[in-house]
C-alpha positions in Angstrom: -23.0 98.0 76.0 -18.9 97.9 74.8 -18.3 97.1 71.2 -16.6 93.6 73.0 -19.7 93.0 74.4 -21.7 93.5 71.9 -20.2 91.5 69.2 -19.4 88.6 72.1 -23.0 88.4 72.7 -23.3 88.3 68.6 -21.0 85.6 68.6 -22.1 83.4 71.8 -25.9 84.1 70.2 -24.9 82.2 66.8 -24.6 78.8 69.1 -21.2 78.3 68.4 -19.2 74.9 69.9 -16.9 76.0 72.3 -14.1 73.9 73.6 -11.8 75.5 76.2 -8.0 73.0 75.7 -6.6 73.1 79.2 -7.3 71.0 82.7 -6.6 73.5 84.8 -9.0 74.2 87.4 -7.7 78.1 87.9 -8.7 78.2 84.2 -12.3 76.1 84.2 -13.4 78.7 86.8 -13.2 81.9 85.0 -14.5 79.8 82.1 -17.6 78.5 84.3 -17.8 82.6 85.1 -17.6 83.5 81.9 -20.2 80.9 80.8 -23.0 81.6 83.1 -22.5 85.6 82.2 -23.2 85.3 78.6 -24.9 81.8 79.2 -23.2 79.5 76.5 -22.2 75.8 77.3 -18.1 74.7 76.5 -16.2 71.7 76.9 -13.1 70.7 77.6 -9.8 69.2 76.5 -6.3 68.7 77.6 -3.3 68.2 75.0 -1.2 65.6 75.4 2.2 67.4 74.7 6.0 67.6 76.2 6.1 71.4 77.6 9.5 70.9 78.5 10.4 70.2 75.3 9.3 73.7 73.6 11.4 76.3 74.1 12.1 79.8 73.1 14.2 82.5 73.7 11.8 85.0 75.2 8.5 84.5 77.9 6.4 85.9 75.7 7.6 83.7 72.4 7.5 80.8 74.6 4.2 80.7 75.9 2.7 82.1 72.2 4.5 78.3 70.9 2.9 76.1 73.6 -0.7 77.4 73.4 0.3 76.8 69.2 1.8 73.4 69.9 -1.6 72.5 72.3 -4.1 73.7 69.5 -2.1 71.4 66.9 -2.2 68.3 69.6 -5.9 69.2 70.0 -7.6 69.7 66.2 -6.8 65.9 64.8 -9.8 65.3 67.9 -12.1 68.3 66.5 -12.3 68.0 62.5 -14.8 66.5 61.1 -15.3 62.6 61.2 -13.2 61.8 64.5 -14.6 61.0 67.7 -15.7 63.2 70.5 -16.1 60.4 73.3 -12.3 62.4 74.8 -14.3 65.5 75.5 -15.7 66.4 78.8 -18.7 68.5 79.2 -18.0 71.8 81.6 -20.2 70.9 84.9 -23.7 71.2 84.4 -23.6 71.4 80.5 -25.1 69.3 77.9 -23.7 68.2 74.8 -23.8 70.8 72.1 -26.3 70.9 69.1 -24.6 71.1 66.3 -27.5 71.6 64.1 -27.6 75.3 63.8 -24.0 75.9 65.2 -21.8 79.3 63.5 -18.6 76.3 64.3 -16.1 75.4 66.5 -13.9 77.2 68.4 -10.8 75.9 70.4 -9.1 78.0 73.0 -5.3 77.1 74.4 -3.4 78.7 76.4 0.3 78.9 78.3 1.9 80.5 81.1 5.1 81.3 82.7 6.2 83.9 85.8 9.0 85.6 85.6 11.1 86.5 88.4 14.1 88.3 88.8 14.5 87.9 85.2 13.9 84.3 85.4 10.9 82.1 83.6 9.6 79.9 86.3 6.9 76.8 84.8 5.6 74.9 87.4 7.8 73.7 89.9 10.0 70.7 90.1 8.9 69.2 93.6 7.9 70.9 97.1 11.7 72.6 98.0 11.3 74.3 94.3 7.4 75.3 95.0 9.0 76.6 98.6 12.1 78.8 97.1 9.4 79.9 94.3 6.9 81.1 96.5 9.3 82.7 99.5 10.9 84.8 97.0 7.7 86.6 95.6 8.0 89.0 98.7 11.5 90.3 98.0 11.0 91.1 94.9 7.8 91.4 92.4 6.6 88.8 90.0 5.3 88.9 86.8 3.0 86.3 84.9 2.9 86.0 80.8 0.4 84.6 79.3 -1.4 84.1 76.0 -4.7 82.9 75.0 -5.3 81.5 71.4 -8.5 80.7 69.7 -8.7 78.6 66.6 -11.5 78.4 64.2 -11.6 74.6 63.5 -13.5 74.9 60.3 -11.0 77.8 59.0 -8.0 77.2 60.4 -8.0 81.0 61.4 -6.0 82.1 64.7 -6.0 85.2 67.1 -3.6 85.4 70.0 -2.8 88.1 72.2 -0.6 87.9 75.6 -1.4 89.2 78.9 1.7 90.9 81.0 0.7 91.1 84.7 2.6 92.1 88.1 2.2 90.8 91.2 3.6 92.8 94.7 3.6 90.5 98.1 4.4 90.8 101.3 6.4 88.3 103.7 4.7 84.9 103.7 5.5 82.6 106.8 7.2 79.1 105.9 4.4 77.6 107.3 1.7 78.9 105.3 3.8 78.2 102.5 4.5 74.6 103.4 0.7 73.7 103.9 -0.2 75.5 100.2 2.7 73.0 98.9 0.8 69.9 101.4 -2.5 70.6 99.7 -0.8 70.2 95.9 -2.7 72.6 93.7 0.4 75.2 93.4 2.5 72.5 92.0 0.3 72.9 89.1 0.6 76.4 88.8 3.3 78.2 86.7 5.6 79.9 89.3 3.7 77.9 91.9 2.0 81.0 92.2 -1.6 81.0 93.1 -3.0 84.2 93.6 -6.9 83.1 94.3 -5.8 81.1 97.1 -7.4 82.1 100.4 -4.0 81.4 102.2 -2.3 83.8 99.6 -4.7 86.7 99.2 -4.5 88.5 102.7 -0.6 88.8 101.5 -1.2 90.2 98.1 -0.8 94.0 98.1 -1.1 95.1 94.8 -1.6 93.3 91.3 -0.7 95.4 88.3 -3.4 93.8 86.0 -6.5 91.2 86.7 -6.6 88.6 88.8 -8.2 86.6 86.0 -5.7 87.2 83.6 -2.6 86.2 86.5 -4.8 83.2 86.8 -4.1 82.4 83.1 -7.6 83.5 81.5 -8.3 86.9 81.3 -12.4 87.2 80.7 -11.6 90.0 77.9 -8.9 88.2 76.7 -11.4 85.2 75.8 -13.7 87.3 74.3 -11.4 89.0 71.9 -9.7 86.2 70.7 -12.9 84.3 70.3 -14.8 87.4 68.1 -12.1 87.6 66.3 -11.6 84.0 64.9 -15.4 84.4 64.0 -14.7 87.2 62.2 -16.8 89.6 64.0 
């Protein structure tokens, strides 16, 4: 067993409230993964905030501030005396007993490609989502992203940022055009989906996890999460 392992089983053993601050599905399903491994239960959240309005000179800068500015959005629903009745069980969870819990912990996160030297978010509409996605076999891609945990009760945070790289080959236009019909890329930084079954026969190479270019790298959770326990 790893040291990370170890002190991550520690840490999910000392019943700690887990809350995981995004709605994206890509995300919930490494979470759900994640979950049933170590068996531990975790909600979820989404921040209300203006993305677009948050900016920053550098990808890496940039994504760091949005998973801040989501965690800041999020804790007023967390501390102490206000409500939980916005929070949403993960499928096939039960509500969390406090009564012999080590706290709460709140994971955001945020995520941008970068192409060409350009920071893509999610696109604008379909022709966007189309250029987006066509271009990823001319030249490679690369997804930044972090992942932040908060320790409610301490205010304490760990971050770190995952750097991935993404080598395609020639997509046709209409298996691009029915990923765009179906929707989910449009919710996807870069409109890059990598798990999709229309998209993985023409990935040849990914410098990095699949997790982590899906915006939750497993390890990545588990660091950040030991480390705002302090273990």
């Amino acid at each position: 067993m790893s040291s990370l392992t170890s002190r991550f089983a520690s840490f999910v053993a000392s019943n700690p409230r887990i809350v995981l601050g995004t709605a994206s599905s890509s995300r919930r399903q490494i979470m759900d993964s994640l979950a049933s491994q170590y068996s531990f239960k975790y909600e979820v959240l989404k921040a209300d905030i203006n993305e677009k309005a948050i900016r920053r000179d550098s990808p890496r800068d940039l994504v760091l501030a949005l998973a801040h500015a989501k965690a800041d959005a999020l804790l007023p629903q967390l501390t102490a005396g206000n409500s939980s009745s916005s929070i949403n069980l993960a499928a096939g969870t039960e509500a969390h007993d406090s009564s012999s819990s080590i706290g709460t912990f709140l994971i955001t996160c945020d995520q941008v490609v970068v192409h060409d030297g350009q920071v893509r978010e999610k696109p604008e509409d379909a022709a966007e989502a189309h250029r987006f996605i066509h271009s990823y076999s001319k030249s490679p891609a690369q997804t930044i992203g972090s992942v932040m945990c908060t320790n409610v009760a301490t205010g304490r945070r760990h971050e770190t940022v995952e750097v991935c790289t993404i080598h395609m080959s020639d997509m046709p236009d209409d298996v691009i055009d029915k990923l765009i019909e179906e929707g989910d890329v449009m919710w996807c930084a870069g409109g890059l989906m990598v798990e999709h079954p229309l998209v993985l026969p023409h990935i040849t190479h990914i410098d990095g996890t699949q997790e982590s270019v899906m915006g939750l790298g497993k390890e990545a959770v588990m660091n950040v999460l030991v480390a705002a326990a302090g273990l």
